[in-house]
N, C-alpha and C positions, 0 to 999 in steps of 0.2 A: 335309273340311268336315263340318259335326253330326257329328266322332267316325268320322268313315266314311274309307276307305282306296281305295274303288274304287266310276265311277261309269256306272250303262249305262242306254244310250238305250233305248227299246222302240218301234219304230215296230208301228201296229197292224195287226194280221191284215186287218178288212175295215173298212170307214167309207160312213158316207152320212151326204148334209147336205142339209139342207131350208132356203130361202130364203124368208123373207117381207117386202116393202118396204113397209112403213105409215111415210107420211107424209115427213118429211125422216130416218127411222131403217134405218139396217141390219141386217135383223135374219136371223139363220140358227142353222142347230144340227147340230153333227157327231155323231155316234152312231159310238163307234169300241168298237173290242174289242183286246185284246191279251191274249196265250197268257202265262201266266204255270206251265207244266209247266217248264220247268229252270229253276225259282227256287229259293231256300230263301231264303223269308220271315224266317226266323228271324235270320239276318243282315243284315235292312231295319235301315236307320239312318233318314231320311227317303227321301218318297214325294212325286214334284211332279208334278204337269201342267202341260205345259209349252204358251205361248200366244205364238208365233213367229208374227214376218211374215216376209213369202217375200222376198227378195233380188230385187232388180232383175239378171237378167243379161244382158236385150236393150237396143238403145238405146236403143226408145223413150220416151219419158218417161212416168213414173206422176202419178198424182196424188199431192196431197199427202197422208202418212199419215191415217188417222181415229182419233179417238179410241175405241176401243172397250172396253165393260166383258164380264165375260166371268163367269160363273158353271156350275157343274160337280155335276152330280148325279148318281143311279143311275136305270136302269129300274123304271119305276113308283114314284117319290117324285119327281113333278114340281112338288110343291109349293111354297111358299117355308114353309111352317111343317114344323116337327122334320124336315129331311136327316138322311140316316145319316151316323153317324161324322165327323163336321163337316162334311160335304160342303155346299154354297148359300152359300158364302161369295162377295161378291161384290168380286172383283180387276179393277181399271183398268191398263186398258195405254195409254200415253201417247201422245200422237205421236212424241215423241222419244223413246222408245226399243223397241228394237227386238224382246224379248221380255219375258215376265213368268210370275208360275207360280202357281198356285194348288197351298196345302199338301195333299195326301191321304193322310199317312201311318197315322193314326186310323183311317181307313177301309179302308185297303186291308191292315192287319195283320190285320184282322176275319175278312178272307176266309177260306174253305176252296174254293174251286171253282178248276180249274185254266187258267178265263177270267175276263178282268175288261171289262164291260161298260158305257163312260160315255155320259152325255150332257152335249155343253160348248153353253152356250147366250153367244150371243153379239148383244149391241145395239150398232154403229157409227153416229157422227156426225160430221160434220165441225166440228172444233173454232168454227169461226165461224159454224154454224148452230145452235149449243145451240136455240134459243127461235124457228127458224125451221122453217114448213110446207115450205119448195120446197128441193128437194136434186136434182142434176141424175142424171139416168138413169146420166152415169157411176163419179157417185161410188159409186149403190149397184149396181154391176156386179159379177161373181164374181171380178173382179180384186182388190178391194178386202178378199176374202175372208184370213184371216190361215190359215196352212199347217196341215194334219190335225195334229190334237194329238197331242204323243207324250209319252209316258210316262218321268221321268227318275228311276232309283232310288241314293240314297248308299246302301253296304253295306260291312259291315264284316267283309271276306275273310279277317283275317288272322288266324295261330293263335296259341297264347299261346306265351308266349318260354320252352322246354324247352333242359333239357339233352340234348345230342345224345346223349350215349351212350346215350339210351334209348329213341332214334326206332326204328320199324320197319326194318329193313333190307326192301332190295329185289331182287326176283328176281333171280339173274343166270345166266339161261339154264339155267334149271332142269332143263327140256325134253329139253338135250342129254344122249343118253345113258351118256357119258361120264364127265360129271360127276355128285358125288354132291353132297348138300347138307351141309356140315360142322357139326359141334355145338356148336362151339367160339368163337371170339370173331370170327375172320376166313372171309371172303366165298371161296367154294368157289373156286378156279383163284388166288386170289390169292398172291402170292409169300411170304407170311406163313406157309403152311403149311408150306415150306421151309427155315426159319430153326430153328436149333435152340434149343430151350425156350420160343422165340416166346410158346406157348399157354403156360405154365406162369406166366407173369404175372398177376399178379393185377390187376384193372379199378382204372386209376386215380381217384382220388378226382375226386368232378365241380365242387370247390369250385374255381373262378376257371378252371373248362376251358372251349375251345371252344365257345361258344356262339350265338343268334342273340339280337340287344335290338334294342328298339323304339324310335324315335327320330321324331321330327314337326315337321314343319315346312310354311310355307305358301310355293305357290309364288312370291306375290309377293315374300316374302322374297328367292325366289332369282332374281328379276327376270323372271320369265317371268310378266306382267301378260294374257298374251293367254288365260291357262287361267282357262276360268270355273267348272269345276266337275271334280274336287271341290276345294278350297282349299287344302284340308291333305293331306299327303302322307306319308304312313309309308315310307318305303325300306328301312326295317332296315339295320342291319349285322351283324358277325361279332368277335367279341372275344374273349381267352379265349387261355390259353394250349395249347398244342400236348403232347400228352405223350407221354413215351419208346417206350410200348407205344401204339399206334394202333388201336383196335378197328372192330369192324363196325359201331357206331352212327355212328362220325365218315366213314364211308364214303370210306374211305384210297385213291388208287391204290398199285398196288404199287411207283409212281417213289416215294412220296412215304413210303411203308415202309422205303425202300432211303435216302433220302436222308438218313431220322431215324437208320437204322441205321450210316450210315455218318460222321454228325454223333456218334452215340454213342462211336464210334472214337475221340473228339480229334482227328480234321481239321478245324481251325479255318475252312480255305478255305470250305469247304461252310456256307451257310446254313442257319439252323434255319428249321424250316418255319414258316408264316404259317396265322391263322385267317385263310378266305377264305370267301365265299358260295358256296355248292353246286350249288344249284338257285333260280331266278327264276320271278315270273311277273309279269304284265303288267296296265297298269294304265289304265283308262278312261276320256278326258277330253272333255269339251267344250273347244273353242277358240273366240276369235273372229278371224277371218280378216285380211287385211290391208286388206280394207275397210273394218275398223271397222264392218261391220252384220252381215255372213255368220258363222252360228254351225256349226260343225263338228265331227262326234262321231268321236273314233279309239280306238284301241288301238294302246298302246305295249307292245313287248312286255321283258323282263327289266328291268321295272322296280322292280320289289319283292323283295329277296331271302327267299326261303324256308324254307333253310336253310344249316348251315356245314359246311364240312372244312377239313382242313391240307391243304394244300399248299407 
């Protein structure tokens, strides 16, 4: 969704809320903060605050929803004239439905501090008493309170589509005293360095090799209607042809060394290897439950491929 590949909740560090009940209104105001030290801003795509009601999970019955409007500022511009960074915008959450979100992406790319500190101010009423004085004690009870705001960010995790032969190779067991680190094309201990002329190859050319591409799509497309956020989903894939000499950037096992070597032979039996994905990582969704009102934040992991090998 907005461009973005990966979505994460941020519940906040501390919160306090102050309640005021004038007349037939609901009125209160949470003051929440959230650590924003392992972020990198620079991958923000959008920035929501998010204005959820809390799920019913006991029997007893609630009242009917309120309708509440809800408006979002910083410390010390409690204004309604000039908010920072668009912030005082004021969003209506309906009866029917069950959250809503106020944009803060303008504002919160502003920041340098490695806390972000709001104020959501919030007026409920019960839909059938717009233009009435008497609202009964329970409807403005703390139940009627909609859940600590949390902070919902779309980011855009993913790197740009490289050719592998030119990724960083990665350690392998460097440490060990045994092993040296080679200079050559293949990863120290690997069967490669065993083959004769192996290294005397020259790097094949990176036109139509091995690669990762970017590819998007919405999960409604793929029938999964229950994912609210983010919409759109990058999976990547792996494409690209496999070539004779196997180097350290396409991060070969030495089965799969052995298998091209042995496919170079003319044994027809033996399949040529396959561009495959490498390495995954995981991706961030809100759901909505089988209730149809419970909203829920997970981590799915090796959903997004990261990069490729033959295998």
């Amino acid at each position: 969704m907005f461009g973005s590949n990966t979505a994460r909740l941020l519940r906040p560090n501390t919160t306090q809320v102050w309640s005021l009940t004038a007349s037939s209104v609901l009125r209160y105001t949470y003051t929440v903060e959230y650590d924003l030290q392992s972020l990198s801003l620079e991958q923000l795509v959008r920035a929501s605050f998010v204005h959820l009601r809390p799920s019913n999970t006991s029997r007893t019955p609630r009242p009917s929803p309120l309708r509440c409007r809800a408006r979002v500022t910083s410390l010390g511009h409690d204004s309604w004239t000039s908010p920072p960074g668009g912030l005082g915008r004021l969003v209506t959450l309906e009866p029917h439905q069950q959250w809503t979100e106020t944009d803060i992406t303008e504002y919160l790319t502003a920041q340098q501090a490695s806390c972000l500190t709001l104020l959501a101010q919030y007026w409920c009423l019960d839909p059938g008493h717009w233009r009435s004085e008497a609202l009964g004690s329970l409807r403005a009870a703390s139940t009627n309170h909609l859940n600590t705001p949390a902070l919902l960010l779309f980011l855009n995790e993913e790197e740009e589509t490289r050719d592998l032969g030119g990724l960083t190779p990665e350690p392998h067991h460097l440490s060990a005293p045994r092993l040296r680190r080679s200079n050559g094309p293949n990863p120290p201990g690997s069967i490669a360095s065993d083959i004769p002329n192996y290294r005397k190859h020259k790097k094949p050319s990176s036109k139509n090799q091995c690669k990762l591409h970017s590819y998007r799509v919405t999960f409604a497309a793929l029938g999964l209607v229950k994912y609210l956020a983010p919409h759109q989903y990058n999976p990547g894939y792996c494409k690209g042809d496999c070539p004779r000499i196997l180097h350290y950037g396409l991060n070969p096992s030495s089965h799969a060394i052995m298998q091209n070597l042995i496919k170079g032979k003319g044994m027809d039996e033996v399949p040529s290897l396959s561009c495959v994905p490498y390495k995954y990582k995981p991706i961030s969704v809100l759901m909505l439950l089988d209730d149809n009102k419970t909203v829920d934040y997970k981590e799915i992991p090796d959903m997004i491929a990261e990069s490729c090998t033959c295998r």
